[in-house]
C-alpha positions in Angstrom: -31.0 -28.0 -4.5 -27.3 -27.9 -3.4 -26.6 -24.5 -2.3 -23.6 -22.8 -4.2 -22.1 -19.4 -4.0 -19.0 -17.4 -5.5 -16.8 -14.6 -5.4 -15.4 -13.1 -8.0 -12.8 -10.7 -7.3 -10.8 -8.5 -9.8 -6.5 -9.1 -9.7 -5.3 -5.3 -9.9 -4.1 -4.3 -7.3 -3.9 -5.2 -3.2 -6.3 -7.9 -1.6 -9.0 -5.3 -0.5 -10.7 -5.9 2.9 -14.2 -5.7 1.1 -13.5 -9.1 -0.8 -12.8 -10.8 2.3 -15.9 -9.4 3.7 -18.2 -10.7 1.1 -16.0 -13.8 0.9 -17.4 -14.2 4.5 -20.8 -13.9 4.0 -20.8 -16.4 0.9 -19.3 -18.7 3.0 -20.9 -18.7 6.0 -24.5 -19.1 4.3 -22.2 -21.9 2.5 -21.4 -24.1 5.1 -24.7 -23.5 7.3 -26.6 -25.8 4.1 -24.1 -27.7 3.6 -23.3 -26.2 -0.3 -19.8 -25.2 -2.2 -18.5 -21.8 -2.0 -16.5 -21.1 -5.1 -13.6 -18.6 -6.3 -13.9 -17.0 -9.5 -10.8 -14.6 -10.8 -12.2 -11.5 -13.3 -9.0 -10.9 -14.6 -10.7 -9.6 -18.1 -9.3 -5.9 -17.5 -6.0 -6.7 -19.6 -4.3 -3.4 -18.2 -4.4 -4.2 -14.6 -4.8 -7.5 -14.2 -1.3 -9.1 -12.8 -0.7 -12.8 -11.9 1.0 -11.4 -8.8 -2.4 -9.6 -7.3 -4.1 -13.0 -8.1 -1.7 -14.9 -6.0 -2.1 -12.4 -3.6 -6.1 -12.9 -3.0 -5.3 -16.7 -2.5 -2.7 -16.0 0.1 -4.9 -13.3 2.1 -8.0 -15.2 2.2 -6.1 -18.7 3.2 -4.7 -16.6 5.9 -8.3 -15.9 7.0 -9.4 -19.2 6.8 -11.7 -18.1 3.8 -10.7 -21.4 1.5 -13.3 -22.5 -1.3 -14.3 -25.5 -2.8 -13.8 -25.0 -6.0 -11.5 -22.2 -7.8 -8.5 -21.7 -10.0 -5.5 -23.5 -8.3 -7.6 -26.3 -6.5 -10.3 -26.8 -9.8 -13.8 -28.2 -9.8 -16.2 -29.5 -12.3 -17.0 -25.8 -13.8 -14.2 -24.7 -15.0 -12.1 -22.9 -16.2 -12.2 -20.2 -13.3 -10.2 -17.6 -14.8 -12.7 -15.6 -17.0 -9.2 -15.0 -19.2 -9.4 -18.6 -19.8 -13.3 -18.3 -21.0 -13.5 -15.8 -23.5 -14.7 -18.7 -26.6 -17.7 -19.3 -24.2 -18.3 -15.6 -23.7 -18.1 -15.1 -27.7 -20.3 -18.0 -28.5 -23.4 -16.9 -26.4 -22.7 -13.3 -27.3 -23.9 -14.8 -31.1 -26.8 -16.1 -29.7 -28.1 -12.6 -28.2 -27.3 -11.2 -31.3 -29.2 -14.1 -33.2 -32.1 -13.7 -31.1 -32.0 -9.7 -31.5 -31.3 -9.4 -27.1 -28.1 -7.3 -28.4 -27.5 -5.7 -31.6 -23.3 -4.7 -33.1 -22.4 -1.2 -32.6 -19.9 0.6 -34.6 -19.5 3.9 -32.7 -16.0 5.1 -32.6 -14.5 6.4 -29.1 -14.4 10.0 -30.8 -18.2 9.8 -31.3 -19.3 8.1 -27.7 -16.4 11.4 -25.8 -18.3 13.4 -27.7 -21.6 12.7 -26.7 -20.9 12.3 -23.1 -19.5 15.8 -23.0 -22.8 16.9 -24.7 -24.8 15.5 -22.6 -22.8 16.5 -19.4 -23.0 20.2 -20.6 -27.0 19.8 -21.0 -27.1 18.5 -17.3 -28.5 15.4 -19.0 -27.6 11.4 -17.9 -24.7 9.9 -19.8 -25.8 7.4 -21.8 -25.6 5.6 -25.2 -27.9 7.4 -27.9 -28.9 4.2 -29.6 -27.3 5.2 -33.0 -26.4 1.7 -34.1 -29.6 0.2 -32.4 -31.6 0.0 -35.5 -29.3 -1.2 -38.0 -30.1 -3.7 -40.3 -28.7 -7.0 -38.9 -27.1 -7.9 -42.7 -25.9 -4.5 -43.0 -24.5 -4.5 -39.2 -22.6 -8.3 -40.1 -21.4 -7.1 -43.7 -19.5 -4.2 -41.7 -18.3 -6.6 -38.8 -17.1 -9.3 -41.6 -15.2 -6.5 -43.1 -13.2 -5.7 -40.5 -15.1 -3.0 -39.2 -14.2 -2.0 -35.1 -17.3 -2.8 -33.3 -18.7 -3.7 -29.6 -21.9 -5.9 -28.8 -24.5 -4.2 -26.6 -27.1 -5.8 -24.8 -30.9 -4.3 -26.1 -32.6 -2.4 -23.3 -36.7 -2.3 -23.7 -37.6 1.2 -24.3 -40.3 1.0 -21.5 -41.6 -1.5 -18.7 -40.8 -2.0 -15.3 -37.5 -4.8 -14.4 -38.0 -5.4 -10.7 -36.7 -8.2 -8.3 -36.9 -9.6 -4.4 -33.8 -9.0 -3.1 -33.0 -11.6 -0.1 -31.7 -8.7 2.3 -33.8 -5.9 1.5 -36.9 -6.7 -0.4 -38.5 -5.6 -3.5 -36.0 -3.3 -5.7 -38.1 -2.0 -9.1 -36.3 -0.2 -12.0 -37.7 1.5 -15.2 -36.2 0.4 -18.5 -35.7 3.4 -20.0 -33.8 4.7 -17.0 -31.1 2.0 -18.3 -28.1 1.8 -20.5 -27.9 0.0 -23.4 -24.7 -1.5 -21.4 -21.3 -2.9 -23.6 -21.4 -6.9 -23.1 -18.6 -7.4 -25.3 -15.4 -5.3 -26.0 -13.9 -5.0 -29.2 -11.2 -6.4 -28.2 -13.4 -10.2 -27.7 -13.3 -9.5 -23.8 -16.7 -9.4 -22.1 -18.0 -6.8 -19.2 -18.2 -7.6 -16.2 -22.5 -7.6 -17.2 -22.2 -10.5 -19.8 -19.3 -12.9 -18.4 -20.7 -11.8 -14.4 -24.1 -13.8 -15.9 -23.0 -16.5 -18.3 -20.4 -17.6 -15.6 -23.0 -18.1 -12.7 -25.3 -19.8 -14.9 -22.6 -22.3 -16.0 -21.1 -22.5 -12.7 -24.0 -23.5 -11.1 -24.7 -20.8 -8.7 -27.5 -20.7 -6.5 -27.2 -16.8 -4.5 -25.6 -14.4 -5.5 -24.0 -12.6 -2.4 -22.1 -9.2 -3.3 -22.0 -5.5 -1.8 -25.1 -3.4 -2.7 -23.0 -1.1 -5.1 -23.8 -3.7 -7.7 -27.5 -2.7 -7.6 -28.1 -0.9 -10.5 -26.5 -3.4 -12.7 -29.2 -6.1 -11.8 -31.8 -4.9 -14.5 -29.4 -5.7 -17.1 -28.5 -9.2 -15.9 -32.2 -9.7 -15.5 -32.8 -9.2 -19.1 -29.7 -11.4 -19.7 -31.5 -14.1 -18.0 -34.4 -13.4 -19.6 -32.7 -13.8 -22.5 -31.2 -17.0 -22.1 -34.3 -18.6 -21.1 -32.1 -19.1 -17.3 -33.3 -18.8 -14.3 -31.9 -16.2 -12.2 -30.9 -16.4 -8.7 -31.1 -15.8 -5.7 -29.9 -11.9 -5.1 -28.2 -10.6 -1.8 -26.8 -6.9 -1.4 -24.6 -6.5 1.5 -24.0 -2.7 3.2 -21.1 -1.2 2.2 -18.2 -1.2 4.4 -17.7 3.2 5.3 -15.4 5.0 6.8 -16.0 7.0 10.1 -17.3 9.7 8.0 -19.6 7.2 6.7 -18.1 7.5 3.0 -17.0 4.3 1.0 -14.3 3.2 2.6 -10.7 4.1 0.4 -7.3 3.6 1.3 -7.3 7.9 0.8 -8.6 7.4 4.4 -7.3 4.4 5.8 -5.8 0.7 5.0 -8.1 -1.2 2.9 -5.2 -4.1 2.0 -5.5 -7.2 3.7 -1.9 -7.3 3.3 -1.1 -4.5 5.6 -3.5 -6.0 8.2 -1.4 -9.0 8.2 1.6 -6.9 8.7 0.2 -4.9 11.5 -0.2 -8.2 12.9 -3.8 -8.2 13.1 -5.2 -12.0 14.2 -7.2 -13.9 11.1 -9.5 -14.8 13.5 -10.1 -11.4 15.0 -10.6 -9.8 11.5 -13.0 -12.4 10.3 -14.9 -11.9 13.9 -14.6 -7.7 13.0 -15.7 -8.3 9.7 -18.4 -10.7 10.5 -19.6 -7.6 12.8 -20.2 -5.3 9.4 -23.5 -5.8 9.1 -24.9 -9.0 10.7 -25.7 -9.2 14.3 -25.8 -12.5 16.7 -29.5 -13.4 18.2 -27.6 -13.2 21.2 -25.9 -9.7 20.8 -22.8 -11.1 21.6 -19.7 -9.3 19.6 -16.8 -11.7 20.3 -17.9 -15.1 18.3 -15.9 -17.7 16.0 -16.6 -18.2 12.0 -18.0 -21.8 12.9 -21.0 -19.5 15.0 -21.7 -17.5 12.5 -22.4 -19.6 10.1 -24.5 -21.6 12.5 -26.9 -18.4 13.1 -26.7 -16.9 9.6 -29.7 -15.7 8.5 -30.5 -13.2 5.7 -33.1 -11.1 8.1 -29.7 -10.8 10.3 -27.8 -8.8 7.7 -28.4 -4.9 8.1 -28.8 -2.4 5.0 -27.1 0.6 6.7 -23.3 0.7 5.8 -21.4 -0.5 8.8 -18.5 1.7 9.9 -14.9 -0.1 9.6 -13.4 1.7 13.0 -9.8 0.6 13.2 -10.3 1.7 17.2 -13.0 -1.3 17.0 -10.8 -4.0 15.4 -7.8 -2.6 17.7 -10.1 -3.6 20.9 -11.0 -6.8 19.2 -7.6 -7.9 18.3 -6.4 -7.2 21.9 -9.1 -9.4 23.2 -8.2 -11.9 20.8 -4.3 -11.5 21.8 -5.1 -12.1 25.8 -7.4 -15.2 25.3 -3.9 -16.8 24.1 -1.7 -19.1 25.6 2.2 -18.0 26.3 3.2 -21.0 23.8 0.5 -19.4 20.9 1.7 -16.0 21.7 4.9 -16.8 21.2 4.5 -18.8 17.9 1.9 -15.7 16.4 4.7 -13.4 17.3 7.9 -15.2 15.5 7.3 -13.3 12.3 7.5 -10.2 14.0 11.0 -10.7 15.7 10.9 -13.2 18.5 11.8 -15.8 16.6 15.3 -13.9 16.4 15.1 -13.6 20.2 16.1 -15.8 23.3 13.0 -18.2 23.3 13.4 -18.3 27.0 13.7 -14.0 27.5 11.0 -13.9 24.8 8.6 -16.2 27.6 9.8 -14.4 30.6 8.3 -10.8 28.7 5.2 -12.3 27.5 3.4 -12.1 30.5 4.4 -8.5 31.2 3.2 -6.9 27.7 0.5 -9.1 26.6 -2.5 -7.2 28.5 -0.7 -3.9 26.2 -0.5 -6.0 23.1 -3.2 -4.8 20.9 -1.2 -5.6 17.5 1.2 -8.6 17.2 3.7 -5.7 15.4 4.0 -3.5 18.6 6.0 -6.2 19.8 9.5 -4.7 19.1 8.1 -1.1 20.1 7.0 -2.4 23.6 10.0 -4.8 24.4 13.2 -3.3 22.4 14.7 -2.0 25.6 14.3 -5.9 27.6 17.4 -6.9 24.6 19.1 -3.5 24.0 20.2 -1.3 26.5 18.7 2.5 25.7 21.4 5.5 25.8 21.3 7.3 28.7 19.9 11.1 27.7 18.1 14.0 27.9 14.8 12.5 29.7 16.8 11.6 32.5 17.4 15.4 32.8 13.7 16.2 32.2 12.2 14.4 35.1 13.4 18.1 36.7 12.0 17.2 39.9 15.9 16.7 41.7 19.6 18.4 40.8 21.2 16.3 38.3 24.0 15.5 41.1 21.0 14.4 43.1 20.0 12.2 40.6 23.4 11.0 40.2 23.8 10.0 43.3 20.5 7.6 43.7 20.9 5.6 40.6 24.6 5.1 41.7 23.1 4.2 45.4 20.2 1.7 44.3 22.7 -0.1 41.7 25.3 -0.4 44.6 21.9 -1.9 46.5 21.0 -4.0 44.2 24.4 -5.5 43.4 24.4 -7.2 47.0 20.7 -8.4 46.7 20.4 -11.9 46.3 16.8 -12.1 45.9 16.5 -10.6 42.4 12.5 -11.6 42.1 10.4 -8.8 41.5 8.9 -8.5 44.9 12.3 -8.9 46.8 13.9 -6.0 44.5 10.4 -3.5 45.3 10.9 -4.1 49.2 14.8 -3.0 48.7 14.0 0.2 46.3 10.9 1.5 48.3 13.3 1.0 51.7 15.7 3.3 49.6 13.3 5.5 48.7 11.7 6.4 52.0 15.3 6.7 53.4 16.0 9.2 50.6 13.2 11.2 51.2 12.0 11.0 47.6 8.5 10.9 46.5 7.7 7.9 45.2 6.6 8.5 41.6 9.8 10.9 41.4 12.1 7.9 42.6 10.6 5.1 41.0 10.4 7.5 37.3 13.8 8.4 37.4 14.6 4.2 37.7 12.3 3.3 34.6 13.8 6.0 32.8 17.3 5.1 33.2 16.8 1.4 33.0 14.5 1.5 30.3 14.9 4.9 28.4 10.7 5.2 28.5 8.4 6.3 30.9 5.5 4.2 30.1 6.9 0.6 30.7 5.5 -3.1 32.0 5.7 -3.1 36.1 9.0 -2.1 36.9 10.6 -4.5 39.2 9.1 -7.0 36.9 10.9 -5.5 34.1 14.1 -5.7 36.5 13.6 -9.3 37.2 13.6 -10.8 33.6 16.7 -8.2 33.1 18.5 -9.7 35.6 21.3 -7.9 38.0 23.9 -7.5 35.9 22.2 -5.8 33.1 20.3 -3.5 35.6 23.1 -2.8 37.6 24.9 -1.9 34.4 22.4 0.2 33.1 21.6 2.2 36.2 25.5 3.3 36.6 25.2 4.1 33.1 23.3 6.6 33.8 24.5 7.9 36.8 27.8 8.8 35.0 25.8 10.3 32.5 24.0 12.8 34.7 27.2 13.2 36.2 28.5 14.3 32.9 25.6 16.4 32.3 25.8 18.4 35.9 29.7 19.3 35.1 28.5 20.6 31.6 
């Protein structure tokens, strides 16, 4: 048996990290036995669903390097893969569980089903349908759908008995019938539930393991009965922890990004957010946290998976995508960081800075935060002024010194120009950190910079020179004031 597996996400909204998480798992166990991992788009909720969000989920997980064998824009010998594109299969073995009495027509109105549920939330009791339309007469329930009659198909839960199944990551799960809803399969509108199309689809389609986060639990029992009622095999089941959040709730963009898209713009690495996400519940026989897609799929193993909810700590992937970011060559840095401004820069002052910010580089989008001043000179100002360790006149005075200095030095490397400033500097009588501060701050406009005489090296003379009398003449300014 060919192994395949699927995801099947919804198109409302932003590419949500937890798709690409079990789009990970589904195809790592894919390519370790050599099966198809397929993409299936649930776009049956008519209010949300956009074409836009759909494109979105290809472009997101093709930037992860998450690409399927089988799907809506590259096709396969199950389609359609657009559930939109499905509904006269949904409708036609909807009939049959009503034939065979597995779901029976239900004419309750909105009005009636709000009505209940406030009822039953007043009496503390569980929400569920009554069963008012469970015993009609099946001519009397098709004489009131034929006449036109507003009605919804819903599946026929067994008043008692035990459903149960062996779930691949964490063992036997048993639930009582009557504990369940007699769940909607089919809408009045001829849309299915997720239930009925999540069933029929996987059968058709061939699906082997079902791989999805462990919220989808409870709905089990009822495709069990669907099965059941089908005379289909079920398969394989596989509930994967839920991503949380540091508090250990679901994770929600209310308490931080869950769009794949702003990952991408915050320049996160595809490579380091498939190795973080990889981390979310499976664990290398090794231990080892730092590992490619291509070795996890080699060790994947269902005992590997953990059931506790793994805790998506941006601080985590931050460390991660730093490592990531260092292990590259200039040449690769480079190219990762043209969408986020150095293409628009001098290639060659662009390869002169990369060696001085990379170890900083924990996001490919700090880029223009850490290097801004290296192509535009900062305005002299007020943090000149709050060094406060000399007189503003003081001040003055050795910024206009060391730029005279440095105008005559013809060695402008990096080493050459710290033998000239610290010779200043002990002649001045300044402490170091005072002397050396006041330098970066004028130069640079920031206290917190790469190495500074590296900094002044890939500025070059004229620019440094420039900058530091700049600033002189502003403290001047500011002493007379």
């Amino acid at each position: 048996m060919s192994v395949r597996v699927r995801i099947a996400p919804s198109p409302t909204g932003d590419p949500h990290v937890g798709t690409a998480y079990v789009a990970l798992f589904n195809r790592a166990f894919a390519r370790q036995q050599g099966g198809q991992f397929l993409l299936r788009i649930e776009d049956t909720d008519r209010t949300r669903s956009t074409p836009e969000s759909e494109a979105m989920i290809f472009e997101s997980l093709r930037w992860l390097g998450l690409t399927w064998d089988e799907g809506p824009d590259v096709g396969g010998p199950s389609g359609p893969y657009r559930q939109s594109e499905r509904l006269p299969i949904y409708k036609d073995h909807t009939e049959k569980l009503l034939a065979s009495g597995a779901a029976y027509l239900c004419f309750c109105t909105s009005e009636r089903l709000d009505a209940l549920r406030r009822e039953q939330t007043t009496a503390k009791l569980p929400t569920r349908y009554d069963g008012a339309c469970r015993d009609l007469a099946p001519a009397e329930a098709s004489r009131r759908r034929t006449a036109g009659e507003a009605c919804v198909v819903r599946l026929r839960i067994p008043a008692s008995g035990e459903l149960a199944f062996d779930d691949l990551v964490r063992g036997r799960i048993s639930f009582q019938a009557e504990q369940i809803d007699d769940q909607v399969l089919l809408k009045g509108d001829g849309y299915p539930t997720y239930h009925l199309a999540n069933v029929v689809d996987d059968h058709l389609m061939g699906i082997t393991h079902v791989m999805r986060a462990e919220e989808w639990i409870p709905s089990v029992p009822k495709h069990l009965l669907l099965y059941r009622a089908f005379g289909w095999t079920p398969p394989g089941m596989a509930h994967l922890p839920l991503l949380r959040n540091p508090d250990r709730s679901k994770i929600s963009k209310r308490k931080q990004p869950t769009s794949l898209n702003w990952y991408r713009d915050q320049g996160y690495l595809p490579e380091a957010m498939v190795n973080f996400l990889a981390l979310m519940g499976f664990s290398q026989p090794d231990g080892k946290e730092i590992f490619p897609f291509e070795e996890m799929a080699r060790n994947f193993a269902f005992e590997r998976i953990t059931t506790s909810g793994p805790v998506f700590d941006l601080k985590k992937l931050e460390w991660l995508n730093g490592t990531y970011l260092r292990e590259l060559i200039p040449g690769a840095l480079a190219a990762r960081l043209a969408p986020f401004g150095a293409s628009a820069q001098d290639p060659a002052r662009v390869a002169a800075i990369l060696p001085l910010v990379q170890e900083r580089l924990k996001r490919l989008a700090e880029w223009g935060e850490l290097t801004d001043f290296f192509f535009t000179a900062p305005e002299p100002g007020p943090l000149l002024l709050e060094q406060g360790k000399h007189p503003a006149a003081e001040g003055a005075a050795m910024l206009e010194e060391a730029a005279a200095a440095l105008q005559d030095q013809a060695d402008f490397s990096s080493a050459a120009v710290e033998a000239l400033l610290r010779g200043k500097q002990a002649l001045r009588g300044w402490k170091t950190g005072d002397y050396f501060m006041t330098l970066r701050v004028a130069v640079t406009g920031r206290k917190a910079t790469p190495p500074l005489t590296d900094t002044f090296a890939v500025l070059g003379r004229e620019e440094v020179v420039r900058r530091l009398r700049a600033a002189a003449a502003w403290l001047g300014r500011a002493r007379e004031a």
